[in-house]
N, C-alpha and C positions, 0 to 999 in steps of 0.2 A: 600751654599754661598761660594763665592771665597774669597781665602785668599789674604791678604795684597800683594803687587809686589814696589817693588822701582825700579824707572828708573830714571837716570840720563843726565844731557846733559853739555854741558862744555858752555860755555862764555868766546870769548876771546876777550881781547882790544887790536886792530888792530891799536888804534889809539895814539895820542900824548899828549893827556890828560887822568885823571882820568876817566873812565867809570865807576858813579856811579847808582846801581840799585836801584832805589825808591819804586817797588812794584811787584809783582809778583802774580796775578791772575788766578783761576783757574772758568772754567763754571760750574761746577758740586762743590755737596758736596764731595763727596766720592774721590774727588782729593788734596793733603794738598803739594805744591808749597812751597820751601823754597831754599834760597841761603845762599851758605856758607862764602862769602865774598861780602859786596854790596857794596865796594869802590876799584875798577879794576884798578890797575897801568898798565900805557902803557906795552906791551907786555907779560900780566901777566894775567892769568883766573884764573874762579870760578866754581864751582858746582852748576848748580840747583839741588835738589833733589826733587822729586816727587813722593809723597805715593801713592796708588792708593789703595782702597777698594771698589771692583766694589758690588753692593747688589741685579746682577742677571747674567746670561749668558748668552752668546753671545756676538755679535761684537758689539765694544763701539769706539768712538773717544772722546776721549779729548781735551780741548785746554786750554794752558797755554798761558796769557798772560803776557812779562815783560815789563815792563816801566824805561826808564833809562834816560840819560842825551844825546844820542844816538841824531843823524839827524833823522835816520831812526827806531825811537821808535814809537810808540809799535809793539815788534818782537810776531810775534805768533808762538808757540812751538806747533807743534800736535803729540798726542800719539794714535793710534790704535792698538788695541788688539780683540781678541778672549777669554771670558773669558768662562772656561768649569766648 
């Protein structure tokens, strides 16, 4: 079995209000999605972090989805890997 992997991805507010993140989705079990800040001041970001415990090998895709206060919400985040 493959061992645990965290990837990260940054969130930034582009915009002129609060960009607050409501939820954070992942399709898979073996993916655990979390933010480290979910109330984004204009010009200001956060962390998503994202565990990943894949339970075979080979190439996998993920998808995270977040949900926010955003026009263009729900952003989909995709992870592919090779797991050996």
């Amino acid at each position: 079995m493959a061992k645990k992997t965290e990837v990260r991805f940054m969130l930034y507010n582009t915009g002129h209000r609060i960009l607050t993140v409501n939820d954070i989705v992942s399709d898979c079990q073996c993916t655990k999605p979390e933010c480290e800040i979910r109330d984004i001041l204009p010009g200001d970001s956060s962390t998503v972090k994202v565990n990943i415990l894949p339970t075979l090998a080979g190439p996998i895709m993920q998808k995270i989805t977040v949900y926010s206060n955003a026009c263009n919400s729900p952003e989909i985040l995709i992870i592919r890997a090779v797991v050996i």
